[in-house]
DSSP file (Angstrom, degrees, kcal/mol; ACC not computed):
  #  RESIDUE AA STRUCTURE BP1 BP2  ACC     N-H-->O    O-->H-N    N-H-->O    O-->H-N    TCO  KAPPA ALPHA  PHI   PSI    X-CA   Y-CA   Z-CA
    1    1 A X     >        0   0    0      0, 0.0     4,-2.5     0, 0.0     5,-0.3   0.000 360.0 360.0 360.0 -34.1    0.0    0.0    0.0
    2    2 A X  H  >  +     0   0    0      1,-0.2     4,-0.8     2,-0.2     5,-0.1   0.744 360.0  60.7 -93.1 -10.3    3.0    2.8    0.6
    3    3 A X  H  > S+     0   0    0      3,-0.2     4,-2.0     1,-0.1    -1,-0.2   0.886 109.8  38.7 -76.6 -33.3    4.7    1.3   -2.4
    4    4 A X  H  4 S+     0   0    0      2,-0.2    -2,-0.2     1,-0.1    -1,-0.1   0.841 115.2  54.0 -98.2  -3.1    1.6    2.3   -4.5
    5    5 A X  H  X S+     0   0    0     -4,-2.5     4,-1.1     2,-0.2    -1,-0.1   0.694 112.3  47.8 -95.6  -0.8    1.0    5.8   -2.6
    6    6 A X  H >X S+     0   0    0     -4,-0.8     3,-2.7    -5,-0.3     4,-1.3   0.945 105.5  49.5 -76.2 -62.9    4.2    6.4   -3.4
    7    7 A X  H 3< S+     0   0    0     -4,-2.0     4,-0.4     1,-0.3    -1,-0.2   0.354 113.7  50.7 -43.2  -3.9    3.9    5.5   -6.8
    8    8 A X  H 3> S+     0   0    0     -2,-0.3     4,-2.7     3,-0.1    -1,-0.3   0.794 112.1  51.1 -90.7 -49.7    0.5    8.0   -6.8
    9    9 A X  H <X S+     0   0    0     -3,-2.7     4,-2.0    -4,-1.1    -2,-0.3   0.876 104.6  48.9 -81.1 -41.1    2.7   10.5   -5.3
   10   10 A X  H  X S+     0   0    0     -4,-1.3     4,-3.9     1,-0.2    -1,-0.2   0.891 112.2  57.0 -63.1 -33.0    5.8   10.3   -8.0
   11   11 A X  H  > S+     0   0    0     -4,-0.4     4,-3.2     2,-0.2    -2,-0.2   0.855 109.4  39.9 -63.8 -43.8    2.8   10.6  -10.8
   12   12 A X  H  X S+     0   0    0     -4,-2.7     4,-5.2     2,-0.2     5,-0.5   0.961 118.2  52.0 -73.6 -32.4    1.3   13.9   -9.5
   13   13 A X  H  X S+     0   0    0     -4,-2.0     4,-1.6     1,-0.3     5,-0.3   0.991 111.6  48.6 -55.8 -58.5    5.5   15.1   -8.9
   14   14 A X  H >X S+     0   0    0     -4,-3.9     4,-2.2    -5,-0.2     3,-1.8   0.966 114.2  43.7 -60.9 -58.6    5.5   14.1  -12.1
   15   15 A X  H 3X S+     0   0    0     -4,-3.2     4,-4.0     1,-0.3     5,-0.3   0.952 113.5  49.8 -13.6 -60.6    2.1   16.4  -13.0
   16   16 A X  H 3X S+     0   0    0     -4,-5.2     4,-1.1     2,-0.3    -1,-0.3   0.703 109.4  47.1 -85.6  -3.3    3.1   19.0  -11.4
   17   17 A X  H <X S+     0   0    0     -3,-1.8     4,-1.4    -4,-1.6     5,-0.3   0.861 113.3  56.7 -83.8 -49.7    7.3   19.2  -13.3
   18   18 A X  H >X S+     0   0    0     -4,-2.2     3,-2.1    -5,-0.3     4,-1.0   0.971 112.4  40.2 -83.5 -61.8    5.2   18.7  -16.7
   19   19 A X  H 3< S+     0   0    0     -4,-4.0    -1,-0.2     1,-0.3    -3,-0.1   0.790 114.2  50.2 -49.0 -40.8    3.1   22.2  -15.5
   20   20 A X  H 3< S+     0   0    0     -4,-1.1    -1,-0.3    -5,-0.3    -2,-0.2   0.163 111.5  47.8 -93.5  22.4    5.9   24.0  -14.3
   21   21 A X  H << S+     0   0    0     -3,-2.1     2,-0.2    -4,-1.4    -2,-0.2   0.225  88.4 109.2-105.9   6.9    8.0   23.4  -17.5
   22   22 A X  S  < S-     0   0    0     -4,-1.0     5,-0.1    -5,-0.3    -3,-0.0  -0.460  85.4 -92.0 -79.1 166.2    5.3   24.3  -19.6
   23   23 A X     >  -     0   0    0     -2,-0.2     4,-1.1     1,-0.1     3,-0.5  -0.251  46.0-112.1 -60.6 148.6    5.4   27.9  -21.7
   24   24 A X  H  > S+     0   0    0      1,-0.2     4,-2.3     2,-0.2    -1,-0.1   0.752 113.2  58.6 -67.5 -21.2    3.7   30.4  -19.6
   25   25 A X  H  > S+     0   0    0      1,-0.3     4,-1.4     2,-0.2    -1,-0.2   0.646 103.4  54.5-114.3  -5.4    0.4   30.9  -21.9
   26   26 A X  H  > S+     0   0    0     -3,-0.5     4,-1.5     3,-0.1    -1,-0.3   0.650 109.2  52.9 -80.0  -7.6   -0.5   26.9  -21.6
   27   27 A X  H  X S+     0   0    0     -4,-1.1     4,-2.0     2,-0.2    -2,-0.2   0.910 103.3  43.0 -55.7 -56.3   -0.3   27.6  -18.4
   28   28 A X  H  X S+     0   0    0     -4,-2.3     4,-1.3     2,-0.2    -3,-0.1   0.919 118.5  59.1 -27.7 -59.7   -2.7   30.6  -18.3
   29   29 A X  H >X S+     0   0    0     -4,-1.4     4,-2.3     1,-0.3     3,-0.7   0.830 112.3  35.8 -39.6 -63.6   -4.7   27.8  -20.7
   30   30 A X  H 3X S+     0   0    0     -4,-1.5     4,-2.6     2,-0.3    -1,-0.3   0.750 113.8  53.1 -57.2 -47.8   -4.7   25.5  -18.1
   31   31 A X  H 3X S+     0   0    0     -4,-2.0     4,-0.6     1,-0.2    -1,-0.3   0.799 110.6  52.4 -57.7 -46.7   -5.2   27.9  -15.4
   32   32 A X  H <X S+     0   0    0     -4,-1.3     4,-1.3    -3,-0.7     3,-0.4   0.817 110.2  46.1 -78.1 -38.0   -8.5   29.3  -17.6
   33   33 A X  H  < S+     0   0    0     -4,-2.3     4,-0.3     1,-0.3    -2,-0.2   0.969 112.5  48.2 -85.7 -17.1  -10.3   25.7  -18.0
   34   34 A X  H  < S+     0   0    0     -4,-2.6    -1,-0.3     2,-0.2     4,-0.2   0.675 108.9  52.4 -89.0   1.9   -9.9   24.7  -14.6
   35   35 A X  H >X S+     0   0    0     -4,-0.6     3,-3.1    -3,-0.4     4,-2.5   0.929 120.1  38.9 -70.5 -73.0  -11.3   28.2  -13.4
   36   36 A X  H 3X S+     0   0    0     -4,-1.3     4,-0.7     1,-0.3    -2,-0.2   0.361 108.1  59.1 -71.7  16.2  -14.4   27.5  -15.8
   37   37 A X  H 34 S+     0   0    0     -2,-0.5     4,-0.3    -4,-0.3    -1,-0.3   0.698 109.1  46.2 -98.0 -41.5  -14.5   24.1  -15.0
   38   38 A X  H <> S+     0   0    0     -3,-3.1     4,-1.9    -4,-0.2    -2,-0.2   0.645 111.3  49.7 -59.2 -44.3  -15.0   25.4  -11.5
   39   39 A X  H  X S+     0   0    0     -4,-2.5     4,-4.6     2,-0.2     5,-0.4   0.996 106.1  55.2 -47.1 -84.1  -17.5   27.8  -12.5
   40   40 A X  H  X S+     0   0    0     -4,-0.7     4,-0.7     2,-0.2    -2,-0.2   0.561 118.2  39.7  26.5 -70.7  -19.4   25.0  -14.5
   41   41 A X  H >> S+     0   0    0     -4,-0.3     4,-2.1     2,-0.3     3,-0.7   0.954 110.2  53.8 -98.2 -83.1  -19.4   23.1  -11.1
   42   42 A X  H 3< S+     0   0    0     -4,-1.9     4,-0.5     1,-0.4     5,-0.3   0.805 118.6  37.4 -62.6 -35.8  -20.1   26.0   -8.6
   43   43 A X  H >X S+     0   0    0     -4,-4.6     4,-3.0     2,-0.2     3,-2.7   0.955 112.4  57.7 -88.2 -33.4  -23.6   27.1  -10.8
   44   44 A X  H <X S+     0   0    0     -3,-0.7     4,-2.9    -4,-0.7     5,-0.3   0.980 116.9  41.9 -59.4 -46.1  -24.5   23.1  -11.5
   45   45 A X  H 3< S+     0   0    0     -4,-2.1    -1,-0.3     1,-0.2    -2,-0.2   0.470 108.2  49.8 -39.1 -24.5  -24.4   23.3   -7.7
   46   46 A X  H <> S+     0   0    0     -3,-2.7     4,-3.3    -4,-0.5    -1,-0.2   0.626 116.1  53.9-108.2 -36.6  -26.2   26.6   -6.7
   47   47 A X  H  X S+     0   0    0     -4,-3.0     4,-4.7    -5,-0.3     3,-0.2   0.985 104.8  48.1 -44.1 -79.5  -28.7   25.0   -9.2
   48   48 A X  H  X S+     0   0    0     -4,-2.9     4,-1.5     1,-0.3    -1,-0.2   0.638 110.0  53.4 -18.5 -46.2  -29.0   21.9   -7.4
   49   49 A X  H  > S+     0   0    0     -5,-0.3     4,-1.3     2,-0.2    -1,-0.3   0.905 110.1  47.7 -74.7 -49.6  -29.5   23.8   -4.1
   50   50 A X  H  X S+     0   0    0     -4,-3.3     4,-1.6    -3,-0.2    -2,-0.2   0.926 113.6  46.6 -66.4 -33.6  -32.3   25.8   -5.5
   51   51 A X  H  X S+     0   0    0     -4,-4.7     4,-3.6    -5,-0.2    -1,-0.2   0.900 113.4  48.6 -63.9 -47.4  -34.0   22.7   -7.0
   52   52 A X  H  X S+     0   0    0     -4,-1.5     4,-3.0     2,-0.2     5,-0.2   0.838 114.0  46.5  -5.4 -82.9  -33.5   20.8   -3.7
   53   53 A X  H  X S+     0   0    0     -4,-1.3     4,-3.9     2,-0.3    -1,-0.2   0.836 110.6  56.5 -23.7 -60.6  -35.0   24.0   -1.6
   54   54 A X  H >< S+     0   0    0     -4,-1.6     3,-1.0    -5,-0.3     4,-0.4   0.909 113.0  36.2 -53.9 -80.0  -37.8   24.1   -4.2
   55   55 A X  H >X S+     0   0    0     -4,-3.6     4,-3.1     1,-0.2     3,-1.4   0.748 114.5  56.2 -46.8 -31.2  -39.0   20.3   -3.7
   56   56 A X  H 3X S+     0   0    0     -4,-3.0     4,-5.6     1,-0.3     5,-0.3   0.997 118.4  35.3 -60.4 -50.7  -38.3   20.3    0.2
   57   57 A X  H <X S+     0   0    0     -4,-3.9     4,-0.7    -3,-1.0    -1,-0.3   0.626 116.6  53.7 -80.6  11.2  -40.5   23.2    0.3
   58   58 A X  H <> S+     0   0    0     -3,-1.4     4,-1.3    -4,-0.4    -2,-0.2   0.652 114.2  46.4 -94.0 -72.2  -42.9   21.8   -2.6
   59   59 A X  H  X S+     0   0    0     -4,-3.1     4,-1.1     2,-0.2    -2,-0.2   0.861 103.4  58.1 -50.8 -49.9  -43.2   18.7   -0.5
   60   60 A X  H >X S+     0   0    0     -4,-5.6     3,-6.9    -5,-0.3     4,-1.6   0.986 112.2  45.3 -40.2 -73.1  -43.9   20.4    2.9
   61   61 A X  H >X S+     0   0    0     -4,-0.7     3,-1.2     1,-0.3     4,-0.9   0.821 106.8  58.3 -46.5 -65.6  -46.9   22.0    1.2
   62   62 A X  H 3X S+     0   0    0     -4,-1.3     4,-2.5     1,-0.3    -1,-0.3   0.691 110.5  41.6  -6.1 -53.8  -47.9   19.0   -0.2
   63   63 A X  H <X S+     0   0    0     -3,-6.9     4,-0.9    -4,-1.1     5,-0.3   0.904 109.2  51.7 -78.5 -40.1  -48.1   17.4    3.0
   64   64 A X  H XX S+     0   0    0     -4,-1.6     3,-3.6    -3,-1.2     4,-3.3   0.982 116.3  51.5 -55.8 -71.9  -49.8   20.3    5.1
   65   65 A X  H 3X S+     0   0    0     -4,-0.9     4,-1.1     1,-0.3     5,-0.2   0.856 116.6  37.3 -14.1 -79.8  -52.5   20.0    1.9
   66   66 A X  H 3< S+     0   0    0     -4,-2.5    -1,-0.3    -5,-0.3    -2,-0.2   0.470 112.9  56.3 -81.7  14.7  -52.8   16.5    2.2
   67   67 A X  H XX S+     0   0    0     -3,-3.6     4,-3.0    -4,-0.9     3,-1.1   0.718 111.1  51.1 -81.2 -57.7  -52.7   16.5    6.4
   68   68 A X  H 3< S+     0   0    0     -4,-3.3    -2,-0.2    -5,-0.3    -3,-0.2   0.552 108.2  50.0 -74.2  -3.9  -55.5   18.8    6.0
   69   69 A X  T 3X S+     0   0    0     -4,-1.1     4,-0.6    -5,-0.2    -1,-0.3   0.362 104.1  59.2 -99.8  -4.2  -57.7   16.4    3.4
   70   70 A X  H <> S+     0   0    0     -3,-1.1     4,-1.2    -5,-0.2    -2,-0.2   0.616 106.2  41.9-103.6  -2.9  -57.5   13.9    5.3
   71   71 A X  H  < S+     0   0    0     -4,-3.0     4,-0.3     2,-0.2    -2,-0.1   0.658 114.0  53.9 -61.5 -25.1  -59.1   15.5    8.2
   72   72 A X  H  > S+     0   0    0     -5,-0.2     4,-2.5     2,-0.2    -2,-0.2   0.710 105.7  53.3 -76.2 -37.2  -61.3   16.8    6.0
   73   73 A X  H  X S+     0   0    0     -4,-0.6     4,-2.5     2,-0.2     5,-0.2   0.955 104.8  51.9 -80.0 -70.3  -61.9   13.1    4.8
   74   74 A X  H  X S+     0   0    0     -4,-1.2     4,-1.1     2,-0.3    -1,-0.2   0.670 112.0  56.5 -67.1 -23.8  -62.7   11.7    8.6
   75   75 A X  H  >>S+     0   0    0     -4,-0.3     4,-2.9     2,-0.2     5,-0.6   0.941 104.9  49.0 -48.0 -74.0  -65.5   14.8    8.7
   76   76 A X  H  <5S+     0   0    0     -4,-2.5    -2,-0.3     2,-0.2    -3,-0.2   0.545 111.8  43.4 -31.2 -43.0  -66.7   13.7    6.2
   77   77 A X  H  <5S+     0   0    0     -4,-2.5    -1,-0.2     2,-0.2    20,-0.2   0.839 112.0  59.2 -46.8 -63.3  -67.0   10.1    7.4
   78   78 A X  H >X5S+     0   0    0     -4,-1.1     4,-1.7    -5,-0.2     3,-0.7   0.758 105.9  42.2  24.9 -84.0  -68.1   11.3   10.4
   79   79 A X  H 3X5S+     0   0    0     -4,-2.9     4,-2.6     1,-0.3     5,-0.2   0.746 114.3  49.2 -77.6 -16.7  -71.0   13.1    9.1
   80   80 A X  H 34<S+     0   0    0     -5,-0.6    -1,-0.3     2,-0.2    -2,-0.2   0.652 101.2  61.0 -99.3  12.2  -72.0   10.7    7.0
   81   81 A X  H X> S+     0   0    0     -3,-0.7     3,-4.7     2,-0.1     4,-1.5   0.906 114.1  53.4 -82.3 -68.2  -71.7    7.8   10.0
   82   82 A X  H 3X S+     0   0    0     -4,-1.7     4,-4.4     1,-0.4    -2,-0.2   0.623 106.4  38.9   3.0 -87.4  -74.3   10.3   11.3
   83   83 A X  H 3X S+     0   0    0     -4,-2.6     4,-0.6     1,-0.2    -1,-0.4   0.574 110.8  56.2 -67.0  -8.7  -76.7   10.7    9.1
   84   84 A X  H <> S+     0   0    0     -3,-4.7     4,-1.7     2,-0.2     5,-0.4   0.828 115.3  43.5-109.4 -32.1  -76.9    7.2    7.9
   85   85 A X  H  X S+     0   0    0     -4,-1.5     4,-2.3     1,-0.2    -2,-0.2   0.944 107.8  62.9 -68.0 -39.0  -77.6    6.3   12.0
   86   86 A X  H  < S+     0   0    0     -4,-4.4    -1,-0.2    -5,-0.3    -2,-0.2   0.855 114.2  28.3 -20.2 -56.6  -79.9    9.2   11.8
   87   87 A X  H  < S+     0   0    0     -4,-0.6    -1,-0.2    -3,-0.1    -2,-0.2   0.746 130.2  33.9 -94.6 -44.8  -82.0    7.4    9.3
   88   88 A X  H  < S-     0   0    0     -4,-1.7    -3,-0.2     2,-0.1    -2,-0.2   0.686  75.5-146.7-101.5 -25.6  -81.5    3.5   10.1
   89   89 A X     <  +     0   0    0     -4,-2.3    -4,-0.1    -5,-0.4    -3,-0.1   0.389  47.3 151.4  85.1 -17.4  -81.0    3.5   13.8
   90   90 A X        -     0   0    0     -6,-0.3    -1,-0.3    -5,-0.1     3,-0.3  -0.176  46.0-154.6 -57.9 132.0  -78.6    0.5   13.0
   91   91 A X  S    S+     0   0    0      1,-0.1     3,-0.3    -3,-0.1    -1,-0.1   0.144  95.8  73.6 -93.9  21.2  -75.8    0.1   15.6
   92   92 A X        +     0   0    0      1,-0.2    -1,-0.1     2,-0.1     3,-0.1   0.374  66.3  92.5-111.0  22.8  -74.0   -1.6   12.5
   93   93 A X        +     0   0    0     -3,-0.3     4,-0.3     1,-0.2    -1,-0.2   0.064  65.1  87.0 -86.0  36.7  -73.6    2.0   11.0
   94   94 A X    >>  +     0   0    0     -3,-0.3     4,-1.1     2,-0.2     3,-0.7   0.883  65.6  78.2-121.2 -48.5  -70.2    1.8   12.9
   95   95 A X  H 3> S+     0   0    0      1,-0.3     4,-2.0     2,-0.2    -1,-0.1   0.497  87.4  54.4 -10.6 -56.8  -68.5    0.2    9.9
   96   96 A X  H 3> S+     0   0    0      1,-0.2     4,-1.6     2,-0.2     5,-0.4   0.986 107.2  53.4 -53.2 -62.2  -68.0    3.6    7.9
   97   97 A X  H X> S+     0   0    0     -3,-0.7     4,-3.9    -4,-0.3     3,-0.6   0.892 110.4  42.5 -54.1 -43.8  -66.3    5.1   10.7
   98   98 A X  H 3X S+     0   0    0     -4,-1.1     4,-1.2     1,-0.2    -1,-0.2   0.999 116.6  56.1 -73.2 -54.8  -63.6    2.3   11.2
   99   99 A X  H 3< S+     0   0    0     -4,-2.0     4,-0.3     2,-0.2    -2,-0.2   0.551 109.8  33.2 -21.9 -38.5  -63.5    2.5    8.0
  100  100 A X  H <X S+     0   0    0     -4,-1.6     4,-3.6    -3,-0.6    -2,-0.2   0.724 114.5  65.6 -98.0 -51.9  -62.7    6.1    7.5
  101  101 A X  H  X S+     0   0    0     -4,-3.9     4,-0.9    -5,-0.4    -2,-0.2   0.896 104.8  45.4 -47.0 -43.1  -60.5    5.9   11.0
  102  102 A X  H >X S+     0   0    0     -4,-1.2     4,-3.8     2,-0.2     3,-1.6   0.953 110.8  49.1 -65.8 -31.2  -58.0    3.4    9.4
  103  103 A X  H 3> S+     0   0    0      1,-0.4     4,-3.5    -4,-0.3     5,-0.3   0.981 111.9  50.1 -71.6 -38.7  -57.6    5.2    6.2
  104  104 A X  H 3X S+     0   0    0     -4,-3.6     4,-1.4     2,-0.2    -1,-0.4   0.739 112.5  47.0 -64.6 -21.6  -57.1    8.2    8.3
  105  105 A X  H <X S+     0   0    0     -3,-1.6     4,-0.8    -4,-0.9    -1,-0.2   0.902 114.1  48.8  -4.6 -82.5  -54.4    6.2   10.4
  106  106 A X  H >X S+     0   0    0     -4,-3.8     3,-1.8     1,-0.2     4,-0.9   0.901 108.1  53.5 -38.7 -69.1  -53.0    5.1    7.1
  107  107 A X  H >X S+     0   0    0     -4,-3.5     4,-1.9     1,-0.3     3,-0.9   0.898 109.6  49.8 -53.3 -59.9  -53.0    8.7    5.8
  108  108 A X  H 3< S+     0   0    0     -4,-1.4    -1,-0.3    -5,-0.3    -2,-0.2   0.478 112.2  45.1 -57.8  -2.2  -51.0    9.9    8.9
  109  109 A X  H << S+     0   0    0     -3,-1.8     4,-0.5    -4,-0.8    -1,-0.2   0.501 109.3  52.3 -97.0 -27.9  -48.5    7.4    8.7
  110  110 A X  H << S+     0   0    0     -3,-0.9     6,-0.2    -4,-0.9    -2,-0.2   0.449 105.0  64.5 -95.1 -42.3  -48.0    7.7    4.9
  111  111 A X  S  < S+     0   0    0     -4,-1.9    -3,-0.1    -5,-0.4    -2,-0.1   0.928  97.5  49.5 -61.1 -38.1  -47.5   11.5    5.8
  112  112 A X  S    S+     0   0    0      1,-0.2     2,-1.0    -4,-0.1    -1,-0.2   0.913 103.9  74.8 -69.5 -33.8  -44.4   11.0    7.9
  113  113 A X    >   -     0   0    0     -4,-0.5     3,-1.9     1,-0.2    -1,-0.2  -0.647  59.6-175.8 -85.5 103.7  -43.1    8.9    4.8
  114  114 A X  G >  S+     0   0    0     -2,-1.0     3,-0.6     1,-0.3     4,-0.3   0.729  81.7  65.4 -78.7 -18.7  -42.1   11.2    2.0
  115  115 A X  G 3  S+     0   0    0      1,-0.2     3,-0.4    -3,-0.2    -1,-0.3   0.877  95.8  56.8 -58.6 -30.7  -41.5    8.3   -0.1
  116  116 A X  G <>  +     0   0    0     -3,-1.9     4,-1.1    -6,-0.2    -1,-0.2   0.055  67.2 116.0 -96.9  21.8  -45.0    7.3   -0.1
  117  117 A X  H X> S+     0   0    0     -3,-0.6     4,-1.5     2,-0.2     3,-1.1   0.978  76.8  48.5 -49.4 -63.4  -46.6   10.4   -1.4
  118  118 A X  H 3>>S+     0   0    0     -3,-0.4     4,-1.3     1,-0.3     5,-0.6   0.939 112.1  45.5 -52.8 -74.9  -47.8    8.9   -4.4
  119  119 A X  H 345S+     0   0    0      2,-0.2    -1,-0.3    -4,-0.2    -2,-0.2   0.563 113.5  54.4 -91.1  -6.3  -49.4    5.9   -2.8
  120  120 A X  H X<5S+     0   0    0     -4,-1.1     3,-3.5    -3,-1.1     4,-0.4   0.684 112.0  44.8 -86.5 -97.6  -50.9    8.6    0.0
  121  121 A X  H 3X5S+     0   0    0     -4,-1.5     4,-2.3     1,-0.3    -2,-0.2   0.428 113.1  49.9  -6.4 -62.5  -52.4   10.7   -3.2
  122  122 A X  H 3X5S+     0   0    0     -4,-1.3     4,-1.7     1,-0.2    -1,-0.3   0.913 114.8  43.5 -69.4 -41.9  -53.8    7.3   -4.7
  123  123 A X  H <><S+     0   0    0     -3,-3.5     4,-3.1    -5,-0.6    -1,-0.2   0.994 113.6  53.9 -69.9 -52.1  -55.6    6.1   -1.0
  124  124 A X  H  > S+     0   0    0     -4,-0.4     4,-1.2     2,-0.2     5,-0.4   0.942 109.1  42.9 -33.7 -79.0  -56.8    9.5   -0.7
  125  125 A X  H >X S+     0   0    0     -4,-2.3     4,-1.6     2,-0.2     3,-1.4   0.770 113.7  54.9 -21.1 -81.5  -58.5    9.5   -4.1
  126  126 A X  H 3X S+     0   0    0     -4,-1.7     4,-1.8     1,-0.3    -1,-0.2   0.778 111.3  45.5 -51.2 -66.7  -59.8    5.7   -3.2
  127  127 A X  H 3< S+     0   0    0     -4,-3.1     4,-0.5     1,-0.2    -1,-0.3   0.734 116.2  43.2 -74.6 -15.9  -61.5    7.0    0.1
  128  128 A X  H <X S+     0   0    0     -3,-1.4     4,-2.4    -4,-1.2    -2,-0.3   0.748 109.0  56.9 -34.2 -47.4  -63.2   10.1   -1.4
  129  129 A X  H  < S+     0   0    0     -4,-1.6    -2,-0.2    -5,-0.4    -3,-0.2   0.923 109.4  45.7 -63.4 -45.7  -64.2    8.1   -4.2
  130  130 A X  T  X S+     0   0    0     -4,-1.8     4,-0.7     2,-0.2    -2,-0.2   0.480 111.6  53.6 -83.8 -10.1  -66.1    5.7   -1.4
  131  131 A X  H  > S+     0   0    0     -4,-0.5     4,-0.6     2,-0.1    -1,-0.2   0.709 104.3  52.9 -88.0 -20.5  -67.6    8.8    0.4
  132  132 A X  H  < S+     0   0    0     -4,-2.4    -2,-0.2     2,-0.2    -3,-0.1   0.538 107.8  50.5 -89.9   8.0  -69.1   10.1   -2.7
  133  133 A X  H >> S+     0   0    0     -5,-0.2     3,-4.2     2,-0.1     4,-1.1   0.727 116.5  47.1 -81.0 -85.5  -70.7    6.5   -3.3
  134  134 A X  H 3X S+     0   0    0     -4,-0.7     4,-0.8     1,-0.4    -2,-0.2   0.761 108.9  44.5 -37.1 -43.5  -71.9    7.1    0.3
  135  135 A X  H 3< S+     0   0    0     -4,-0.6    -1,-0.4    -5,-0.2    -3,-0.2   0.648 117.6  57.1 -91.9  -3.8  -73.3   10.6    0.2
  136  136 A X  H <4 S+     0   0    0     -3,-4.2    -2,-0.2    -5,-0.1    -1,-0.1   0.822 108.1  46.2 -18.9 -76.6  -74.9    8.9   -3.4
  137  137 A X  H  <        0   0    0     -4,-1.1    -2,-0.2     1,-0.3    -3,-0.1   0.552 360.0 360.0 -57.2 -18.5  -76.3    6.5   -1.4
  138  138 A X     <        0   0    0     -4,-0.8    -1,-0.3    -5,-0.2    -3,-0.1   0.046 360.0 360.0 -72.1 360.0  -77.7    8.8    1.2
């Protein structure tokens, strides 16, 4: 291992004789593509940061949004456990509500995982889709 970081080390020695015996204006040359090389680098980077920035704070909202439908979502379940005991008197009217409680479970658990956005979006959809059967059916 110190025979080949020497051998690393005699190759840059060597770099760095072949730079300082070059003509002064390949140096400059040199001097100029690794300054814009740097440049390049330093904006792909400040890019990179903005885009970053963007989604974190693209993502927050995203969550607050969908924090706040799926409360919206357990009202909704909710009122409509209500009205459908309102009307039937059935103590089996408890079914929408457990119903509505997991997803809302689910949905708060799925919030803390930013990986799972999508598959939060898609369950959301799914239980709206089954309260507007239900307020149909009402």
């Amino acid at each position: 291992e110190v025979q080949k970081l020497n051998q690393q080390l005699e190759e840059k020695n060597g770099e760095i004789q072949q730079m300082i015996n070059q003509p002064p204006y390949e140096k400059e040359r040199e001097i100029l593509r690794l300054q814009k090389t740097l440049a390049e680098r330093e904006k792909a980077q400040a890019t990179s940061d903005v885009l970053c920035r963007s989604l974190t704070d693209e993502t927050h909202q995203l969550q607050r949004k969908l924090a706040s439908t799926a409360e919206m979502c357990q009202h909704l379940a909710k009122c409509l456990e209500e009205k459908q005991r309102k009307e039937k008197g059935n103590s089996d009217d408890q079914i929408p509500t457990e119903r509505s409680n997991q997803v809302f479970l689910q949905l708060l658990y799925l919030l803390d995982n930013e990986t799972s956005l999508q598959a939060l979006i898609c369950s959301l959809q799914e239980e709206n889709r089954i309260l507007k059967q239900k307020v149909v059916h009402v």
